[in-house]
N, C-alpha and C positions, 0 to 999 in steps of 0.2 A: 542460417541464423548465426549471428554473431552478438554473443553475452561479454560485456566490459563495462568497470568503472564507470560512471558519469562524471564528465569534466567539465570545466569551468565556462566552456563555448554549448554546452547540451541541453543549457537551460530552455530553450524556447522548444528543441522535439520533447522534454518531460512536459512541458505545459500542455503542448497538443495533445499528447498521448493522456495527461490528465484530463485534459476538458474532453474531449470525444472520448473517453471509459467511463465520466461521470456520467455525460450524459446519456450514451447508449443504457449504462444501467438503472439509473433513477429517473431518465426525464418522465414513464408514463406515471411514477408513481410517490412523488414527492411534488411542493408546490412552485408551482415556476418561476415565480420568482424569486424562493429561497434557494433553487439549484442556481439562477441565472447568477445572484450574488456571492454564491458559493464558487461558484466555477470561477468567477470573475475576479475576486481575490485570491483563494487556495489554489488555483491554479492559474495563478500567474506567473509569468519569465520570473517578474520581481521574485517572487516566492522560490523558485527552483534556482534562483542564482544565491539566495539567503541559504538554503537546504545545502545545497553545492559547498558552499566555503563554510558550513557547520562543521566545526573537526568532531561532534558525536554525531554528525547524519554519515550514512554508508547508501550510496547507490548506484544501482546496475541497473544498464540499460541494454533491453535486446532491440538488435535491427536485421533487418532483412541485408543480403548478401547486397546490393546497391545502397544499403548504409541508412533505409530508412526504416524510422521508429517505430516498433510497433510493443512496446511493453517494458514497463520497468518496476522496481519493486525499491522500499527504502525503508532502511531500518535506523531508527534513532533511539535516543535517552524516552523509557519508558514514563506514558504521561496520564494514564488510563487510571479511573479510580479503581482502587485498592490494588495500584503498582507499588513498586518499590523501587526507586531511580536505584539502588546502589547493589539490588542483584536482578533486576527486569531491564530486559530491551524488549521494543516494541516495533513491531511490523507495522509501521504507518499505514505503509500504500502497496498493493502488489498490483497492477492492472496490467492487462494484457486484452486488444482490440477484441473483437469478437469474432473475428474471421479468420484468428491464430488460433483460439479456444482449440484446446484437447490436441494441440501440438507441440507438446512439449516445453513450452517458455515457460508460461507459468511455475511449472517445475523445476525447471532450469533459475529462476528469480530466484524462489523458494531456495532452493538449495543453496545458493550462495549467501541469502539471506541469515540462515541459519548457521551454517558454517562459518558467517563472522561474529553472531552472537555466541555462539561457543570459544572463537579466539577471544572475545573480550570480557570469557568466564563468568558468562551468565548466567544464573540459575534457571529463570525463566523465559519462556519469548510469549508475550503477550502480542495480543491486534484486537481490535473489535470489527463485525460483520454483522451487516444489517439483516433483522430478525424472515425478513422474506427471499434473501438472498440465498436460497436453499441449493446451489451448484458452489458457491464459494465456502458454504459450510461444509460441504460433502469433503469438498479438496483439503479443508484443513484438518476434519477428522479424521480422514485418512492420515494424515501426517502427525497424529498422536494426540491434535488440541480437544480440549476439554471447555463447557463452559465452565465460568466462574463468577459469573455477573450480568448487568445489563443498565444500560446508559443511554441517555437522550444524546445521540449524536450533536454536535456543537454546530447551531447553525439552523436549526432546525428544531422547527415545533412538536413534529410528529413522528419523527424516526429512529426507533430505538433498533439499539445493537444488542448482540451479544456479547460481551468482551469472553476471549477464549484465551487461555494458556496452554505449554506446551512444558512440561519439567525440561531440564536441557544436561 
């Protein structure tokens, strides 16, 4: 496993690793055509080469020792209601395939994630986590998050989140 930066040629392995983590995780239970148009805009190249040249987006990407992608996690200017842009950063996205689960990346994102939120003297690190997503909540209460809230995912008629914080 190799954990580094995402650079300005990375855009198209975050898209894949976007579109196959969206889909593996919501396609049996969200509706299909609001994943298909979600996957098809939010994770597109376009979209990860906009994220890329954001000087407040940060992201890291893990690859397998042959250089290919399988997880990445991206922390930007918090956007989540009742954030606060000028002491929240927000955990966008953390995904990792499914056939790395419980191998350490995840953790590995996580951590670098966090450790730039604290360089950029964050009070808080917010994300939100869809309300059946009970292995992604596990991971993050384990790491101290708290809920706080809860939001109709953007994009979507039926999919509410938890939004969770972490004091930092």
């Amino acid at each position: 496993m190799r954990l580094r930066p995402a650079v300005a040629g990375d855009a198209a392995k975050l898209s894949l690793i976007g579109q196959a983590s969206f889909l593996e995780s919501f396609a049996d239970d969200h509706d299909g055509d609001e994943v298909t148009d979600f996957v098809a805009s939010d994770h597109s190249i376009a979209y990860y080469r906009r994220a890329i040249e954001d000087p407040a987006t940060s992201i890291w990407l893990v690859e397998e020792k042959a250089g290919s992608p399988v997880g990445y996690a991206m922390l930007a200017t918090a956007s989540l209601p009742g954030s606060v842009p000028a002491r929240d950063v927000e955990l966008k996205r953390l995904y990792v395939l499914s056939r790395w689960h419980g191998q350490a990346q995840g953790a590995a994102l996580y951590n670098a994630a966090e450790a730039e939120a604290r360089a950029r003297g964050a009070e808080r690190l917010l994300l939100s986590v869809y309300v059946a997503n009970l292995r992604a909540q596990r991971f993050y209460a384990q790491r101290g998050f708290e809920p706080i809230g809860r939001w109709i995912f953007a994009g979507f008629r039926d999919s509410e989140d938890f939004i969770l914080a972490k004091q930092l």
